[in-house]
C-alpha positions as CSV (number, residue, x, y, z in Angstrom):
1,X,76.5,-83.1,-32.6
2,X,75.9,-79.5,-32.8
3,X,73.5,-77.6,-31.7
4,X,71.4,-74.8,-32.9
5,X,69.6,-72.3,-30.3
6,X,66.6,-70.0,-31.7
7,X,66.4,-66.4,-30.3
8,X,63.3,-66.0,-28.0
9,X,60.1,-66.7,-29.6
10,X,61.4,-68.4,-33.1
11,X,60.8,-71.3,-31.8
12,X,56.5,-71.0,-32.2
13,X,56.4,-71.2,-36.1
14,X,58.3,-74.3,-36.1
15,X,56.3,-75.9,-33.5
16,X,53.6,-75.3,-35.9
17,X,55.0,-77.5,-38.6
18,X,57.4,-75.4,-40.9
19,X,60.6,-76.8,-40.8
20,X,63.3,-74.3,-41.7
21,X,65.7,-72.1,-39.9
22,X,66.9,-68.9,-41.0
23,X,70.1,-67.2,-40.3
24,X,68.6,-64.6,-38.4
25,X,66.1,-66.1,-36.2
26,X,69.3,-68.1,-34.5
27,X,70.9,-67.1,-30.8
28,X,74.0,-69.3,-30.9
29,X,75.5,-72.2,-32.0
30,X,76.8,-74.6,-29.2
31,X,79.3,-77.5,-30.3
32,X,79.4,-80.8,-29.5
33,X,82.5,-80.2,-27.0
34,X,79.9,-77.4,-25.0
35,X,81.5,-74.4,-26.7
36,X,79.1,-71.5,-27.1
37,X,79.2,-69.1,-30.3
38,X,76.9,-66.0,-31.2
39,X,75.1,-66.2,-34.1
40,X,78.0,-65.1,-36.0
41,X,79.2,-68.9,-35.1
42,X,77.3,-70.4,-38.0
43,X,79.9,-69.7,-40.2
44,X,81.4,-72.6,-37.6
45,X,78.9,-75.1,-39.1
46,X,80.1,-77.8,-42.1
47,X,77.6,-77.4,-45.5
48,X,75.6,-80.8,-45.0
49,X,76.7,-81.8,-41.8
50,X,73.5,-82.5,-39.1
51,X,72.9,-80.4,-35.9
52,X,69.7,-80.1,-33.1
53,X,67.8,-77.5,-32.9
54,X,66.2,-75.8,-29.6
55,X,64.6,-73.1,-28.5
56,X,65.9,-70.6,-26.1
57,X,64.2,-72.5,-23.0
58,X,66.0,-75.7,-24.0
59,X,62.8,-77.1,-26.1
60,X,64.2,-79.6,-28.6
61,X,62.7,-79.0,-32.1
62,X,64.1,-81.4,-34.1
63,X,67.2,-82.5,-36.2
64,X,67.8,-80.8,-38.9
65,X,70.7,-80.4,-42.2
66,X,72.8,-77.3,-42.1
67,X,73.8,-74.8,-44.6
68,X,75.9,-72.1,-43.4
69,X,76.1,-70.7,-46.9
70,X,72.2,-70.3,-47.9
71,X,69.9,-67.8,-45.6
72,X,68.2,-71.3,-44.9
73,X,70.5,-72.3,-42.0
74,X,69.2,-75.4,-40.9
75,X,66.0,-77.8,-42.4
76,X,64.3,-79.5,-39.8
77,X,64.1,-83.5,-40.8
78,X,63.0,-85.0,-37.8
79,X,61.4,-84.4,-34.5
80,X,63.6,-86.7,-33.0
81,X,67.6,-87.5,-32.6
82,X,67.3,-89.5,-36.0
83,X,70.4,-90.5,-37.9
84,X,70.5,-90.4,-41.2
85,X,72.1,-93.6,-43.3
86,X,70.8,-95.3,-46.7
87,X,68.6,-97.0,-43.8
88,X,66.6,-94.0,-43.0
89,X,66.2,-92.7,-47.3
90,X,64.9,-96.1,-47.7
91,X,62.4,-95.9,-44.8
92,X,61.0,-92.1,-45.8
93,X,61.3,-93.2,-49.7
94,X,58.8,-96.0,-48.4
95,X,56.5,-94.0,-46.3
96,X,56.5,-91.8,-49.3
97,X,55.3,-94.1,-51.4
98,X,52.6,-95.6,-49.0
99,X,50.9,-92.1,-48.9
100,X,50.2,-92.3,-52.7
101,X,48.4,-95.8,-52.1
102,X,45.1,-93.8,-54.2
103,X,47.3,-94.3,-56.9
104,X,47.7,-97.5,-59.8
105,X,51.3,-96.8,-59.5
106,X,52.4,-99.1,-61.8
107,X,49.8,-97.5,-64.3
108,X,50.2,-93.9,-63.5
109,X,52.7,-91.6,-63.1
110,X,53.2,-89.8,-59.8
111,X,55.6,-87.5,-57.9
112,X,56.9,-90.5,-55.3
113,X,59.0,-87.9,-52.9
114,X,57.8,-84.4,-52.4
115,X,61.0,-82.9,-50.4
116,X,59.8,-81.5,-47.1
117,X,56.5,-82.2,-47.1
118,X,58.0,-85.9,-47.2
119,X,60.4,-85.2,-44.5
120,X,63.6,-84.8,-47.4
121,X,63.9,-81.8,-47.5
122,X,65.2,-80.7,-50.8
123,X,64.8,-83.9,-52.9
124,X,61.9,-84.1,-55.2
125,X,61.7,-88.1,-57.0
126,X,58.9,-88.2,-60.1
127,X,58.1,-91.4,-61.8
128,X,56.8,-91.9,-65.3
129,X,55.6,-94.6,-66.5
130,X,55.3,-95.5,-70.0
131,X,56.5,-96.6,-73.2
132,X,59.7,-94.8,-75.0
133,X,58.9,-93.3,-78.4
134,X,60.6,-95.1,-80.9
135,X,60.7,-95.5,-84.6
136,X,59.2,-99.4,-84.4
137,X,56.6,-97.8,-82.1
138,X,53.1,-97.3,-83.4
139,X,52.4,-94.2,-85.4
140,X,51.7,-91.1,-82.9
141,X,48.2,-91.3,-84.6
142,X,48.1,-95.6,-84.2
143,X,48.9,-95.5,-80.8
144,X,46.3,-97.4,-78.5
145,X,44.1,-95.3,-76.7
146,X,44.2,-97.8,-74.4
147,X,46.5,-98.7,-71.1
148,X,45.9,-102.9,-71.5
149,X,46.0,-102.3,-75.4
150,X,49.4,-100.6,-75.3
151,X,50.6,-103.0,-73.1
152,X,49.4,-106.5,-74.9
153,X,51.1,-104.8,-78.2
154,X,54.0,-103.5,-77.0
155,X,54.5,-105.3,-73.7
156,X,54.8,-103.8,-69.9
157,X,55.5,-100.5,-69.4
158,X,59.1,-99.4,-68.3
159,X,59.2,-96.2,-65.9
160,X,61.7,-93.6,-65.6
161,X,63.0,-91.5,-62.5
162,X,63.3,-87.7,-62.8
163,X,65.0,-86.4,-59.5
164,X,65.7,-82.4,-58.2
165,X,69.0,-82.3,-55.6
166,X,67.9,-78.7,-54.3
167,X,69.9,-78.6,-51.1
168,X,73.1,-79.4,-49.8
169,X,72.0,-81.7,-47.4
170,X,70.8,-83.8,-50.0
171,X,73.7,-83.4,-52.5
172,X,76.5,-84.7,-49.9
173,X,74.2,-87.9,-49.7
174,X,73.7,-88.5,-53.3
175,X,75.5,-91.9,-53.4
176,X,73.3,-93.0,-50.8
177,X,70.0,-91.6,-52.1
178,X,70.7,-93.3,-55.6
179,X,71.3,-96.4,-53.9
180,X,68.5,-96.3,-51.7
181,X,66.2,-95.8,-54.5
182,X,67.5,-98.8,-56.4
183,X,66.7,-100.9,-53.4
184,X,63.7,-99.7,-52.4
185,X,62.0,-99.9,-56.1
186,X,63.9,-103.2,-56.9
187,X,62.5,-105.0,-53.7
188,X,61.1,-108.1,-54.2
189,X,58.1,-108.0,-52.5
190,X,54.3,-106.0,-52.7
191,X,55.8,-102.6,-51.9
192,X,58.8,-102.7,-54.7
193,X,57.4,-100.9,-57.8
194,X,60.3,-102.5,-60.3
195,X,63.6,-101.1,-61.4
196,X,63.5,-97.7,-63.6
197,X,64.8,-98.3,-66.6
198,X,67.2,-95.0,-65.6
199,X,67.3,-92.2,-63.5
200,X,67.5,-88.8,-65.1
201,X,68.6,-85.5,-62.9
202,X,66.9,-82.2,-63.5
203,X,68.2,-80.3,-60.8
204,X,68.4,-77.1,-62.3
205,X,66.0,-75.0,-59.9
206,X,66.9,-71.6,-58.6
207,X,66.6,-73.2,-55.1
208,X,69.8,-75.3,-55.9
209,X,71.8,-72.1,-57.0
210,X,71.1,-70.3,-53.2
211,X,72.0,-73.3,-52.1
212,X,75.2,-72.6,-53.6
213,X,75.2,-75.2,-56.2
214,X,75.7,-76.0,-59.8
215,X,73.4,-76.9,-62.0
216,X,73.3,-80.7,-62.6
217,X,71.3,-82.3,-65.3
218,X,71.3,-85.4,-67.3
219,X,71.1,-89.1,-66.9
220,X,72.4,-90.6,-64.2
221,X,72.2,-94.3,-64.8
222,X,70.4,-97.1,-66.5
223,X,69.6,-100.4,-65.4
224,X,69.1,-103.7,-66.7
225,X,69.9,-104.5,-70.6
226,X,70.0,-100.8,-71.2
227,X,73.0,-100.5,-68.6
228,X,75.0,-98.2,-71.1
229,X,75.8,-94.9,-70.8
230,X,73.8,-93.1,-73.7
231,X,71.0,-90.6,-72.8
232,X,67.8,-91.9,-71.9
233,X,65.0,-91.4,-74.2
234,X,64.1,-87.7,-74.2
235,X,60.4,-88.8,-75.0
236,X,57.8,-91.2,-73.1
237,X,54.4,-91.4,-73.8
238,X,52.3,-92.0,-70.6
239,X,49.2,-92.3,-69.5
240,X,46.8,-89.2,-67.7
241,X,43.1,-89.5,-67.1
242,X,42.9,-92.5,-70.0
243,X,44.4,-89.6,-72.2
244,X,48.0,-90.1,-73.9
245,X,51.1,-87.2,-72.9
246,X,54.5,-86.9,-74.6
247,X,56.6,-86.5,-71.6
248,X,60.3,-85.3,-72.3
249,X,62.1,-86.2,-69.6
250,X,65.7,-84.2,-70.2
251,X,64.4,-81.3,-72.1
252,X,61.0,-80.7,-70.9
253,X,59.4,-77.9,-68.1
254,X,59.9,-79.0,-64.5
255,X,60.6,-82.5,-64.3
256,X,58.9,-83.2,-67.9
257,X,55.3,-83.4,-67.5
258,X,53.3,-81.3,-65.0
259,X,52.1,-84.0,-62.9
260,X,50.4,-81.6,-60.1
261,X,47.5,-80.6,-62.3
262,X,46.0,-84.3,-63.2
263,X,42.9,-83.6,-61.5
264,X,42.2,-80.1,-62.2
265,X,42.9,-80.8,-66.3
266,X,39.9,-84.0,-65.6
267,X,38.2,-81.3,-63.4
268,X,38.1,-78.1,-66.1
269,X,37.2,-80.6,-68.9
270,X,33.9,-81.9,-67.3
271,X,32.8,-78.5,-66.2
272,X,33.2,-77.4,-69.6
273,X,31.6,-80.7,-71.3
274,X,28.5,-79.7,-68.9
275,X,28.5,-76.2,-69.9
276,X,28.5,-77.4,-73.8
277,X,25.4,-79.7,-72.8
278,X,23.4,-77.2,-71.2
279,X,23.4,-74.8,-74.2
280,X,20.5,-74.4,-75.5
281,X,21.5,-73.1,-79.2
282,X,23.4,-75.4,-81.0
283,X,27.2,-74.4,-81.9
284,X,30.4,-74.6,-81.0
285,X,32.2,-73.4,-77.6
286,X,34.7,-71.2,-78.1
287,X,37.6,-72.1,-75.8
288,X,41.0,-71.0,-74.8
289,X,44.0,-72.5,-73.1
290,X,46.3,-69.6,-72.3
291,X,49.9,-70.4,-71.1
292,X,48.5,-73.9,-72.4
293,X,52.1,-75.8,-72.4
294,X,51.6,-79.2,-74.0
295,X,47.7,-79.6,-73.5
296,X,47.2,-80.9,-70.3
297,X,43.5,-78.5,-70.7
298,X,43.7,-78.8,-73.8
299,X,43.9,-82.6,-74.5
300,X,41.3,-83.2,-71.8
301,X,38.5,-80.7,-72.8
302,X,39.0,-81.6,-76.7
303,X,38.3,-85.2,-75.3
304,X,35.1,-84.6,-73.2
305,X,33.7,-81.6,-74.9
306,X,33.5,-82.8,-78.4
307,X,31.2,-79.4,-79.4
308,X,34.1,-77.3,-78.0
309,X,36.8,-75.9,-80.5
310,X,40.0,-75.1,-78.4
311,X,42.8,-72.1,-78.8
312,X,45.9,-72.8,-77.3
313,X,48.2,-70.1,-76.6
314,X,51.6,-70.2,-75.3
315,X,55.1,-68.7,-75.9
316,X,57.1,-71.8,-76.2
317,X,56.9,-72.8,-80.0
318,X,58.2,-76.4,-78.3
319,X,56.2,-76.7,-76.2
320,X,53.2,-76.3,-79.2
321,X,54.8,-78.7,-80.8
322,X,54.3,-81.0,-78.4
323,X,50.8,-79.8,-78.1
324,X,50.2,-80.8,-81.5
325,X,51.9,-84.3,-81.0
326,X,49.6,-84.7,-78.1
327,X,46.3,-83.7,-79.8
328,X,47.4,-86.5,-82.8
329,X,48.2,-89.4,-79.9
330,X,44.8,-88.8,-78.3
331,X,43.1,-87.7,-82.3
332,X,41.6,-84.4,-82.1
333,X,43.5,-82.5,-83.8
334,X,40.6,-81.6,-85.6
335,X,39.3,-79.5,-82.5
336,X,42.8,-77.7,-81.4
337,X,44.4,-74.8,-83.0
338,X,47.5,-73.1,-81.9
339,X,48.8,-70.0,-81.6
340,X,52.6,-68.7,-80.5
341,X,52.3,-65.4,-78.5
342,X,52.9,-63.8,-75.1
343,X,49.7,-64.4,-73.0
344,X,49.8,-60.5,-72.1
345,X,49.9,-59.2,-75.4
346,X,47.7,-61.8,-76.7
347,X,44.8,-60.9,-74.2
348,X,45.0,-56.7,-75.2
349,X,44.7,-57.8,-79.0
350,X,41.7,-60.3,-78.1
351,X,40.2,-57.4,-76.3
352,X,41.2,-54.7,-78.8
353,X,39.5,-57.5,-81.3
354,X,36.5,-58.2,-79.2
355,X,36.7,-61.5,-79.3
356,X,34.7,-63.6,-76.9
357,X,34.8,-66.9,-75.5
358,X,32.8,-69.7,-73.6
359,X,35.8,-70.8,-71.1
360,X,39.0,-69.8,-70.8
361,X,42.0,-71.0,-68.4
362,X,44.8,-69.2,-67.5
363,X,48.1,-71.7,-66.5
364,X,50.5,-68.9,-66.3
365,X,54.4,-69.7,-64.5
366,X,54.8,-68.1,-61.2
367,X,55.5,-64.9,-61.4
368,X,56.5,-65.0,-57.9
369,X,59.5,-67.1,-56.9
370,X,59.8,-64.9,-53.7
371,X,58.1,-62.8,-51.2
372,X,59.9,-60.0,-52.9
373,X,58.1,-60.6,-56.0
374,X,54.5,-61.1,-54.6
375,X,53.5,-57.2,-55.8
376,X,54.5,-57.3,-59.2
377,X,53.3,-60.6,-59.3
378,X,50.0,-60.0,-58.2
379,X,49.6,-57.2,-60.4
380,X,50.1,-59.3,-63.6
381,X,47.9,-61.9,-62.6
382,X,45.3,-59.2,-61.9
383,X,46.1,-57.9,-65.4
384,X,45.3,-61.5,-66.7
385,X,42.2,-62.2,-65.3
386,X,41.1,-59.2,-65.2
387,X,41.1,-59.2,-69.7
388,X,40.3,-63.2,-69.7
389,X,36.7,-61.9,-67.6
390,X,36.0,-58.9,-70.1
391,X,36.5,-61.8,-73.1
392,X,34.1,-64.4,-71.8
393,X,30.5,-64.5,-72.3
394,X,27.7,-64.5,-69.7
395,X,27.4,-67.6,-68.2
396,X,31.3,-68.6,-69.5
397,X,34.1,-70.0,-67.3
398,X,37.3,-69.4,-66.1
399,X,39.5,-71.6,-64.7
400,X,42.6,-69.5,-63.6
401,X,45.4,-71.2,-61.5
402,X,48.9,-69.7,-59.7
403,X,51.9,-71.7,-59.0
404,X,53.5,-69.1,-57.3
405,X,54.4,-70.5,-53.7
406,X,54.1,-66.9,-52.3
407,X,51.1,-66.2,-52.9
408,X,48.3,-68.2,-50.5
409,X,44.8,-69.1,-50.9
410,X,43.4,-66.0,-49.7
411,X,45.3,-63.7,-51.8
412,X,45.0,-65.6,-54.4
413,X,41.0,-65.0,-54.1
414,X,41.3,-61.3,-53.1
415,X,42.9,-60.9,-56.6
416,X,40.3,-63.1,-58.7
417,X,37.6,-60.7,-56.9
418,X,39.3,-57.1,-57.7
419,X,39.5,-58.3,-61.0
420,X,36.1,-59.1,-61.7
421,X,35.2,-55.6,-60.2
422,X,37.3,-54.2,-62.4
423,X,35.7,-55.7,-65.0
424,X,32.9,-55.4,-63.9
425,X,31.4,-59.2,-63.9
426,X,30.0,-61.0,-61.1
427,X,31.4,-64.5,-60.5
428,X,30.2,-67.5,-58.7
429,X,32.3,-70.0,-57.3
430,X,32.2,-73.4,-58.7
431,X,35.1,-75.2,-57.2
432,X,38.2,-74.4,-55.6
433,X,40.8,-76.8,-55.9
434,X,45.1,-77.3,-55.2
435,X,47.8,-79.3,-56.3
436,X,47.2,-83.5,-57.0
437,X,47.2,-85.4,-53.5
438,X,51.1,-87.2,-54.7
439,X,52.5,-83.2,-54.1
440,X,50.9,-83.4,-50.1
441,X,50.8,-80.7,-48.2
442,X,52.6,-80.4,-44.9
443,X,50.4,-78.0,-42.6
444,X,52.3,-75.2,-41.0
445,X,54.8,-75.5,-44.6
446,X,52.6,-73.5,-47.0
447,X,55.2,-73.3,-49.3
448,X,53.9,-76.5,-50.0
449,X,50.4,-75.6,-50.7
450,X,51.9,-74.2,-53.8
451,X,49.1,-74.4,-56.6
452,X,46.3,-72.5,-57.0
453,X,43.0,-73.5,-59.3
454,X,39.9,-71.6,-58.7
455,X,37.0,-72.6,-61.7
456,X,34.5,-69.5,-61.6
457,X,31.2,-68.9,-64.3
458,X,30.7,-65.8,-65.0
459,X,26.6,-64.6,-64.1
460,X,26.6,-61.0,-65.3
């Protein structure tokens, strides 16, 4: 086994939890027959092979996969001198699952395996559950608006894997993870969640290509009576909140279905329904869902504040097809409209306009997949939420949110309050809130405190 030495020092931020290695922070590499290299030796190291990892003063760190290719030399997966078989996937994929024991999983879908904060680094594993939109399936409009209704008319569920292969480490063990999967969710016993009816990949993140690797996407296999090898179904309706979602599974953002926002859409919608309730004139609310995707804000708020009438803005026309599909599944249509338009330009015009609204929420992409983004990227989500404040009325809400993995809590904040000077509102705080507890968080890892969601009301 190799081993990787850290320069003096390197080794603090490790101790504290993250678990990566890059190229430059590393002394020399030592091989397993006691030959020394500088760091230049890493170029000695095999793409997925394992290696240890010390400090300078000989204190092991953990064991780690290697990547001489990516700036990410080595991620840490274990404290200890842990081998890694299908064994060891099946035991983390396990303790994975355990930790989202909150959730009905065989109700609701969850992210099962959140890469390093599950100790796998670079292998993400979402499961939807549902039903498969077919032609012999109820009528978007007739579907039951109901999870024991759906089931007694169309029988159990089925659920579907969506996996990301990010890293080499995790690609040169793909037969294994597969099978390890299978196992694991086939058990027969409490802890085995049932066979997928398939397993799609969707590993087409930008992570993947600095890892040096293809993009690779598509079904991988099906099980049971549908063993063949035609595509899986590209649309699944499942279950969020008591609310119905179209997922699409091989065309769809992400993985298909944002799964990390499930509490904040719940979240937004109640704040809102209150907000509606404590009017004291009777009318409408005046709502909009910028960057609103398929309605996860939407769909909820529609549902809970019946007085509101929603504008949902994106710049997918897909994706507001979905939308659309979405509102009819869940049957009010009647209270979303939708519009197709870049959220920047949108904003100037509504302000141009001087248009005003009750709430607004702003679900933008990241705008920051780097560090070396995090200027420009601050400075358009300034720009945002700096015209949403001038739009909404005293007393309205914003519910803004980042995914951008670069940017932290407190920045995040510092922008939300130069905004509102420059707008010149005054906000109060109302909640503060991050990703859904099945994407955990690994302290000392902030890239996995990823998302951002801060709900504000506007006093002045």
């Amino acid at each position: 086994m190799k081993r990787i030495i850290l320069k003096h020092g390197e080794e603090r931020r490790i101790l504290g939890g993250h678990p990566w290695v890059y190229d430059n922070e590393i002394e020399r590499i030592v091989s397993s027959s006691g030959r020394t290299a500088g760091a230049g030796g890493v170029a000695s190291l095999k793409p997925g092979e394992l290696a240890d990892v010390e400090s300078e003063g000989k204190t092991y760190l953990g064991r780690a996969f290697v990547n001489p290719a990516s700036k990410i030399v080595a991620r840490l997966y274990s404290p200890s001198k842990e081998g890694v078989d299908k064994g060891f996937f099946k035991r983390r994929i396990r303790e994975a699952i355990s930790r989202r024991a909150a959730y009905d999983l065989r109700r609701e879908s969850a992210r099962l395996v959140f890469a390093e904060a599950d100790q796998l680094p670079g292998l993400i594993v979402d499961r939807f559950v549902g039903w498969p939109v077919q032609t012999d399936l109820a009528p978007l409009a007739d579907f039951p608006h109901n999870f024991d209704e759906a089931e007694a008319r169309f029988g159990p569920p089925l659920s579907w894997l969506v996996i990301q292969i990010l890293t080499v480490g995790m690609e040169t063990r793909r037969d294994m993870i597969l099978e390890a999967l299978e196992e694991t969710l086939g058990a027969r016993s409490d802890d085995g969640l049932g066979l997928p009816a398939a397993i799609i990949e969707r590993s087409n993140a930008r992570a993947r290509e600095l890892e040096g690797l293809p993009v690779a996407e598509g079904l991988i296999k099906r099980f049971g009576a549908a063993e063949t090898p035609d595509s899986a179904p590209d649309s699944v309706v499942i279950f969020e909140n008591g609310l119905l979602f179209l997922a699409h599974l091989e065309s769809g953002q992400k993985t298909g279905h944002y799964l990390d926002q499930k509490e904040n859409h719940l979240h937004a919608a109640r704040l809102i329904a209150s907000l509606g309730n404590s009017l004291r004139e009777e009318r409408q609310l005046i709502v909009l869902d910028a960057c609103s995707y398929t309605g996860g804000f939407a769909i909820h708020i529609a549902h809970m504040a019946q007085t509101a009438q929603t504008l949902a803005v994106d710049s997918s026309r897909d994706a507001l097809e979905t939308l659309k599909q979405n509102a009819l599944l869940n049957g009010v249509e009647a209270r979303i409209s939708v519009e197709e338009a870049d959220i920047f330009e949108f904003l100037r015009g509504q302000e141009r306009a001087r248009t005003r609204f009750d709430a607004i929420i702003l679900d933008p992409p990241a705008f920051a997949k780097s560090h070396t983004q995090l200027k420009d990227a601050l400075r358009g989500y300034k720009e945002i939420n700096l015209r949403a404040l001038k739009l909404l009325n005293k007393g309205g809400i914003l519910v803004s949110c980042s995914c951008s993995q670069a940017i932290d809590e407190s920045g995040f904040k510092r922008m939300i309050r130069d905004a509102a000077i420059d707008a010149e509102r005054r906000l109060l705080q109302l909640d503060f809130r991050l990703q859904s507890p099945d994407h955990p968080i690994l302290v000392g890892y902030d890239e996995s405190c990823y998302l951002k969601c801060g709900f504000y009301q506007v006093l002045v």
